[in-house]
GUMARZA-76208 format. One record per residue: residue in three letters; chain; x, y, z of N, C-alpha, C in turn. Coordinates in Angstrom, 3 decimals, always signed. Layout:
<rec 'ALA' 'A' <X Y Z> <X Y Z> <X Y Z>>
...
***
This chain:
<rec 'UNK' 'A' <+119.830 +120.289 +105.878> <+118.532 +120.904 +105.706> <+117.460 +120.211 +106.535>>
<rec 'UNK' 'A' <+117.758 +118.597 +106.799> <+116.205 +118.170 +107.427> <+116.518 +118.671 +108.844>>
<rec 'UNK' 'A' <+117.104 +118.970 +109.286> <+117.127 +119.886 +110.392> <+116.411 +120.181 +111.064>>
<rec 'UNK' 'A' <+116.333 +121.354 +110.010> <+114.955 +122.282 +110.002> <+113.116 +121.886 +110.097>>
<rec 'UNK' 'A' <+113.075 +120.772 +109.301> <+111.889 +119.970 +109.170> <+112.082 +119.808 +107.530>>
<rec 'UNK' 'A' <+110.328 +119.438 +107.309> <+109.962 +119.190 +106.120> <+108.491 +119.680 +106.344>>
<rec 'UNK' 'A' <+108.326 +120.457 +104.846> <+106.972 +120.778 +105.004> <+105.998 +120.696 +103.773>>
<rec 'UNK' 'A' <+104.852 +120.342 +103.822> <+103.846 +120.140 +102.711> <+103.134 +121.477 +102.944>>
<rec 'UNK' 'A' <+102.245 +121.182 +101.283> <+101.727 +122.797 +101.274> <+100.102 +121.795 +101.731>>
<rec 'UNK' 'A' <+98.722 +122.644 +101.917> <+97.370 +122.460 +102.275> <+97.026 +122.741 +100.576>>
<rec 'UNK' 'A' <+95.555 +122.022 +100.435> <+95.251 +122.191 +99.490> <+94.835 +124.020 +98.925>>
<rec 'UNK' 'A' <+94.983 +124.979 +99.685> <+95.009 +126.134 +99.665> <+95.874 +126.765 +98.651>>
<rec 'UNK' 'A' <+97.164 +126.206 +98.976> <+98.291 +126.582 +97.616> <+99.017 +125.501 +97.143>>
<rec 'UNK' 'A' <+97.714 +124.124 +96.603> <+98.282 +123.260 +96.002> <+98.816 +123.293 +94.671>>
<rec 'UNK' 'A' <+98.423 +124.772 +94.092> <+99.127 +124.977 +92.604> <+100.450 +125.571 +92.714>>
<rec 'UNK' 'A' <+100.758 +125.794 +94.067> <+102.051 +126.839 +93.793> <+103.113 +125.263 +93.716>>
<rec 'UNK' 'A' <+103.122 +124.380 +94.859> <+103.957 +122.865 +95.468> <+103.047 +121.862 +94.944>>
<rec 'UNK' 'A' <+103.822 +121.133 +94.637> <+103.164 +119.608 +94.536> <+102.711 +119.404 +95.692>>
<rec 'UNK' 'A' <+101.076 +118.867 +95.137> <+100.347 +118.423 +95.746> <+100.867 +116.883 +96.464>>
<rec 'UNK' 'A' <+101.115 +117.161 +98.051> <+101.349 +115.527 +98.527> <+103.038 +115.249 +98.931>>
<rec 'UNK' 'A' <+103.921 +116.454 +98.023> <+105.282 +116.488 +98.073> <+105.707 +116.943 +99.621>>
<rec 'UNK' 'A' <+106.905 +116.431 +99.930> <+107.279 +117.544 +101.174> <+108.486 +117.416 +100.504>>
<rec 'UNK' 'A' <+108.616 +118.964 +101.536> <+109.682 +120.122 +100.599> <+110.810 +120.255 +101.874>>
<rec 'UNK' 'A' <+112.356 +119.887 +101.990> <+112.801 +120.535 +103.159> <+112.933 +122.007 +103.703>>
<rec 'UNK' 'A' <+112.756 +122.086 +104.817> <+112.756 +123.632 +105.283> <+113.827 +124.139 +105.005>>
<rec 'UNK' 'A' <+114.031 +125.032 +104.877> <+115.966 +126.051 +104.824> <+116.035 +127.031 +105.413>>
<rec 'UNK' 'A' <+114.892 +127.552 +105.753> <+114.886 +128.818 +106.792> <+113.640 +128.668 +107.440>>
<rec 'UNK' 'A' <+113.411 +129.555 +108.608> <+112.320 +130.109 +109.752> <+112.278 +131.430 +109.008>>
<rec 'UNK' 'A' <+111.235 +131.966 +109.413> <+110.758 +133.512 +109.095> <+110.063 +133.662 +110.219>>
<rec 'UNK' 'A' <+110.498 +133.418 +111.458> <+109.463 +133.975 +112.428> <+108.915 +132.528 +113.125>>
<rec 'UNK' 'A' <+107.557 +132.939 +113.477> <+106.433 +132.323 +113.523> <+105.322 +131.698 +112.914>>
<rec 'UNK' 'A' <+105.681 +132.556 +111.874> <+104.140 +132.528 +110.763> <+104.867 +132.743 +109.556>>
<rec 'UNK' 'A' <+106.097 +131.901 +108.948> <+106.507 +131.786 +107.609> <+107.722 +130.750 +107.551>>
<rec 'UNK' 'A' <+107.668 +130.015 +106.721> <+109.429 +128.628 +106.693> <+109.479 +129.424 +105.260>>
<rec 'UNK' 'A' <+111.105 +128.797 +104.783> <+111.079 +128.685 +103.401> <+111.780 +127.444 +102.697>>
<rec 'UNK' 'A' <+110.742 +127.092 +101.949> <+111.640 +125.962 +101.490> <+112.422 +125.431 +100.487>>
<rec 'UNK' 'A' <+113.072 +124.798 +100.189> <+113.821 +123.969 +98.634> <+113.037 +123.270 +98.082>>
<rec 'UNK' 'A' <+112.754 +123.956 +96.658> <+112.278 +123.720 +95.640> <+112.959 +123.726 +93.992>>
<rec 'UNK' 'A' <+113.237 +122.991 +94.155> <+114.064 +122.599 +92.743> <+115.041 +123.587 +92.761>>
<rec 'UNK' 'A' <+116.022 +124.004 +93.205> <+116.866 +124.686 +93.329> <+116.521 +126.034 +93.893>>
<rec 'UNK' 'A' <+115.494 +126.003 +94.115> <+114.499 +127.702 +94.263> <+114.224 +127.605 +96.048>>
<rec 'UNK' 'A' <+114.548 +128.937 +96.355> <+113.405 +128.885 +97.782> <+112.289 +129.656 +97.631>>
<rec 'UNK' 'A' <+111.440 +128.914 +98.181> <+109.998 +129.499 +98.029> <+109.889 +129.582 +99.913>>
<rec 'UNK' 'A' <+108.545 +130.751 +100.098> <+108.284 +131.643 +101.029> <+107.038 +131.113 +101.118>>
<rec 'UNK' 'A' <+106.863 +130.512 +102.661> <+105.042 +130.191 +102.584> <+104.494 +130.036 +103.994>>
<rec 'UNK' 'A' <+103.451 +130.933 +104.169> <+102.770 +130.955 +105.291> <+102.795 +129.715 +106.197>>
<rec 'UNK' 'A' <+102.714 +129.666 +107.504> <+102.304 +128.488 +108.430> <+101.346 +127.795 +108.004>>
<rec 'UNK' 'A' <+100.124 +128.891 +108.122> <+98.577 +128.745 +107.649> <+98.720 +127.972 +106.160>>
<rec 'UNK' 'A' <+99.771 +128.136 +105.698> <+99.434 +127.111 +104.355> <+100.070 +125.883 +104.299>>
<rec 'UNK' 'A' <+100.887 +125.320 +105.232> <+101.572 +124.001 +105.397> <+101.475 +123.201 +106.340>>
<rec 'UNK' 'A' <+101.850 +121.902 +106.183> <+101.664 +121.296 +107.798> <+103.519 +120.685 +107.937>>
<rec 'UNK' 'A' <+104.034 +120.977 +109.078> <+105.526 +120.319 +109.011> <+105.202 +119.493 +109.818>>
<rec 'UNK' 'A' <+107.022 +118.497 +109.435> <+106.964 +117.370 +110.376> <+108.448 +117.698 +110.436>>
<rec 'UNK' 'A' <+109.279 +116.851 +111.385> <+110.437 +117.159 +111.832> <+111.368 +115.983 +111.069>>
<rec 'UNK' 'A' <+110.543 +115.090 +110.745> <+111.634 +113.771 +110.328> <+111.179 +113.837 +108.612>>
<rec 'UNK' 'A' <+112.129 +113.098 +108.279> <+112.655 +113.038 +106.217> <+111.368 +112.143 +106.519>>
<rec 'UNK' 'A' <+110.763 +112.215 +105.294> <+109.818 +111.837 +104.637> <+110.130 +110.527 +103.744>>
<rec 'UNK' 'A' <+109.253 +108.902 +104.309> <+110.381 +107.746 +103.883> <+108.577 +106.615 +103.076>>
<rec 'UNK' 'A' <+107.865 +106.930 +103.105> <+106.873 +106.648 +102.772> <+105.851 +107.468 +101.805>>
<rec 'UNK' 'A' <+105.529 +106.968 +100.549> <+104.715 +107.686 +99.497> <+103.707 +108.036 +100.271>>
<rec 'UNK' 'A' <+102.959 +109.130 +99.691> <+101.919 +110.165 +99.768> <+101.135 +109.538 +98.801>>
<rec 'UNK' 'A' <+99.610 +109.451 +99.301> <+98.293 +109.052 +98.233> <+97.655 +110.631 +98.373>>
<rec 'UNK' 'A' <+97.666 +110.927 +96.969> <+96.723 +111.988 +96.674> <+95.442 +111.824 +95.979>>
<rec 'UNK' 'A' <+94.221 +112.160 +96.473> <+92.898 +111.809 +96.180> <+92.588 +113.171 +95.971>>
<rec 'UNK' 'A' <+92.291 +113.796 +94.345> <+91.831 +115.002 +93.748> <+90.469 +114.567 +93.323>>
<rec 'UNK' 'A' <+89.587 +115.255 +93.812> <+88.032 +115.532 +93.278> <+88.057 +117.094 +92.435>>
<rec 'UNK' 'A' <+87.504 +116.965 +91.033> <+87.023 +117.791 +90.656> <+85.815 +117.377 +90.013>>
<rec 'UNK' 'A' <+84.937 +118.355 +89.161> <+84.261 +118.225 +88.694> <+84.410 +118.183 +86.684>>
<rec 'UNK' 'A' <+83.429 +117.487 +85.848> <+84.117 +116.950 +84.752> <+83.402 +117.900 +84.014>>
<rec 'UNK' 'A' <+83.418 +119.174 +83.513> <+82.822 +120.011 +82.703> <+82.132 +119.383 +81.541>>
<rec 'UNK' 'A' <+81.146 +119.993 +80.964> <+79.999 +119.347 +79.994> <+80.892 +119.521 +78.577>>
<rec 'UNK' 'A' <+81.899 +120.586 +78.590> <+82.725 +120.860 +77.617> <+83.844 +119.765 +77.201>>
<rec 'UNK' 'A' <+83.909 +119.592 +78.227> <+85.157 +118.071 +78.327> <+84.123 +116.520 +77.991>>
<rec 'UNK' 'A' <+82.954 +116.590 +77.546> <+82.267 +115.751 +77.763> <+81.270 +115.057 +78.573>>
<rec 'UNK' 'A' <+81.590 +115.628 +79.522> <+81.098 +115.154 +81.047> <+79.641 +116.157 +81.134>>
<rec 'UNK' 'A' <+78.593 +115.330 +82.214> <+77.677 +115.929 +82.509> <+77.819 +117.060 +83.879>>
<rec 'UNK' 'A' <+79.226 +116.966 +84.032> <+79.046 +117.782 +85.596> <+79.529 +117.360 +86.772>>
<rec 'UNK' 'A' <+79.662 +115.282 +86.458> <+80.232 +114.619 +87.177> <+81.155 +114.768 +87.895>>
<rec 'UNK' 'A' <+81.278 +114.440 +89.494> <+82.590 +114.387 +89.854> <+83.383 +113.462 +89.342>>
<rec 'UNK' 'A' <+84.770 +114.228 +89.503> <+86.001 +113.281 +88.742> <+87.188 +113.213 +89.230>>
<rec 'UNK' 'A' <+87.344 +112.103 +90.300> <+87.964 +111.091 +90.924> <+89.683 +111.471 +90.561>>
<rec 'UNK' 'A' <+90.795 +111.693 +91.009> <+91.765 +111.374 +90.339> <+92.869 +110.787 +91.778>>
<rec 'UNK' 'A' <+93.763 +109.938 +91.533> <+94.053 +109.510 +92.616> <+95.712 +108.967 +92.286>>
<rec 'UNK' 'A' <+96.857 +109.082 +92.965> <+98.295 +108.811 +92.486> <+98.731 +109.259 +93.670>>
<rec 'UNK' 'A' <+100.170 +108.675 +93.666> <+101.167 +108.646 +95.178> <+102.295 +109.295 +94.457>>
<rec 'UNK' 'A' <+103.153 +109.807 +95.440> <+103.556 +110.768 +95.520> <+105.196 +110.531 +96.240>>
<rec 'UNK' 'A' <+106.209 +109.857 +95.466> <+107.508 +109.235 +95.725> <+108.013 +110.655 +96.864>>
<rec 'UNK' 'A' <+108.570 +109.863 +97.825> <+109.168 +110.194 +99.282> <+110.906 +111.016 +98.913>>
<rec 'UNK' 'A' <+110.952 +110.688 +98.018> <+112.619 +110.978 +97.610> <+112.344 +111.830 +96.590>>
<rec 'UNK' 'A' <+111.991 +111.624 +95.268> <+112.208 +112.726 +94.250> <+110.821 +113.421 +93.862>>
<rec 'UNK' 'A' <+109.396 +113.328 +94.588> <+108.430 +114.063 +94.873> <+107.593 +113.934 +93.058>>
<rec 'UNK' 'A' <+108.459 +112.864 +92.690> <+107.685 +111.993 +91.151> <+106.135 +111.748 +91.411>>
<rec 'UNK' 'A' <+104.931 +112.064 +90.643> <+103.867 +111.184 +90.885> <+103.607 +110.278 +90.332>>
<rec 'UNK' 'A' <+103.000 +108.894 +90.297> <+102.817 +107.902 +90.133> <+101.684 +107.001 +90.436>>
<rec 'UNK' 'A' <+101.324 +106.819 +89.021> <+99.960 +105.506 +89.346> <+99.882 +104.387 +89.274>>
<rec 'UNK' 'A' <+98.979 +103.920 +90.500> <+98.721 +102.463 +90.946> <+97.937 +102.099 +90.573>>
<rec 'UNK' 'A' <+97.294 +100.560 +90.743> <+96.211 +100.418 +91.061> <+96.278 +99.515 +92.022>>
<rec 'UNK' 'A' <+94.672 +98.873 +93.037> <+94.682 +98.327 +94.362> <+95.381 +99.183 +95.397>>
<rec 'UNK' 'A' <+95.966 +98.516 +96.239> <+96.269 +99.404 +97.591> <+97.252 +98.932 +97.779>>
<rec 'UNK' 'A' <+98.394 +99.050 +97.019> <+99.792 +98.517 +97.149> <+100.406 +98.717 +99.134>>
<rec 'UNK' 'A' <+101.161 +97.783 +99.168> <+101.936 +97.651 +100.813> <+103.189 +98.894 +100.626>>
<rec 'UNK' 'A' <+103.948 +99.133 +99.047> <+104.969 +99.499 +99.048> <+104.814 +99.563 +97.025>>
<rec 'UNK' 'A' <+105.608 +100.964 +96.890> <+105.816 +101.235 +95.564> <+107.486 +101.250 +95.507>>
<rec 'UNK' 'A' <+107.566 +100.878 +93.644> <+108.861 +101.219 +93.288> <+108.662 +102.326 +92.715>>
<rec 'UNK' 'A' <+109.763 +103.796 +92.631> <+109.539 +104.893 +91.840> <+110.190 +104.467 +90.670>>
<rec 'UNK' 'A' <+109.436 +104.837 +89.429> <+109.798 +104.742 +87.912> <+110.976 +105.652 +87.785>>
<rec 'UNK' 'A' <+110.555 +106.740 +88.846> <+111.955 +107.828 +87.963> <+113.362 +107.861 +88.755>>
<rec 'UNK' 'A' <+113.464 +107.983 +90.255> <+114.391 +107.245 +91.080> <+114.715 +105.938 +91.223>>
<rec 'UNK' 'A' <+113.946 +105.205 +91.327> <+114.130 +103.461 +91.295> <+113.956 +103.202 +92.831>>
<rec 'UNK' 'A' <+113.968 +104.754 +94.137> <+113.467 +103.913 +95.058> <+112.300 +103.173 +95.535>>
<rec 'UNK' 'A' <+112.273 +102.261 +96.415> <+110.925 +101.450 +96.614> <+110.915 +101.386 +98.246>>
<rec 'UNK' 'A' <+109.663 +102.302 +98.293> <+109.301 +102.582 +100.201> <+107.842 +102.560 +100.481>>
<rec 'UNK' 'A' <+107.733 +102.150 +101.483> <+106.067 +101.853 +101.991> <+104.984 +102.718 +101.729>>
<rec 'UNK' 'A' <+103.801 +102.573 +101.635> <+103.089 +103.930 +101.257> <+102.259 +103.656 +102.529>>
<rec 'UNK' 'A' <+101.769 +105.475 +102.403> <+101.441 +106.147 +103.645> <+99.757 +105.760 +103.773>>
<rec 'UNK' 'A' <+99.036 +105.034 +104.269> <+97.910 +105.001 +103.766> <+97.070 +105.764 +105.007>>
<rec 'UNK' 'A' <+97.504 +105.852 +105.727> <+97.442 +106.802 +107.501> <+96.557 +108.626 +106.973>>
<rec 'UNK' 'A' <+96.704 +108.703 +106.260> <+96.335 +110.449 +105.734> <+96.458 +110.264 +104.222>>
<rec 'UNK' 'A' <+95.592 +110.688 +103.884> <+95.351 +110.918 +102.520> <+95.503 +112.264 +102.523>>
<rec 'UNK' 'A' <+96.037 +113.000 +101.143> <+96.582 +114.374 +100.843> <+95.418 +114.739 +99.834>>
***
């Protein structure tokens, strides 16, 4: 399958893929569509909504989510910070704190460098 590539989704259809995950490709659709492996599933997704790379994915993903903290939830409106990496092998998320060189995954047990180059 890495063949093909690997591809992340844009924050555009970060609810459909994990946010920060890359997914291997399994098919082309053209120009303007891959599809990829997803938990046993292939999913169908625009160019315009992913970015590929050609090589396996060997370094965690930092994902930095801003939302806002509704007055209902307590909050005055505040933005609200949320921030976790994103294991290279089983696409687990996971929190740190500081700016680790390298994580161990809790749920695989692997331990690989994190990506600090692009934030997701």
């Amino acid at each position: 399958m890495a063949q093909l590539g690997w591809a992340r989704c844009t924050d555009r259809i970060a609810d459909t893929l994990r946010r920060g995950a890359w997914y291997p490709i399994v098919e082309t659709a053209g120009d303007d569509a891959v599809v990829v492996a997803v938990q046993n599933r292939r999913v169908r997704l625009s160019m315009h909504d992913v970015r590929v790379r050609q090589d396996e994915p060997r370094r965690w993903s930092i994902v930095v989510r801003t939302g806002v903290l509704r007055p209902t939830l307590g909050g005055q409106g505040r933005d609200l910070v949320t921030t976790y990496a994103v294991c290279p092998r089983c696409s687990e998320r996971q929190d740190f704190s500081g700016r680790p060189h390298q994580l161990e995954c809790e749920r695989c047990g692997a331990t690989s460098e994190v990506d600090w180059t692009e934030l997701c």
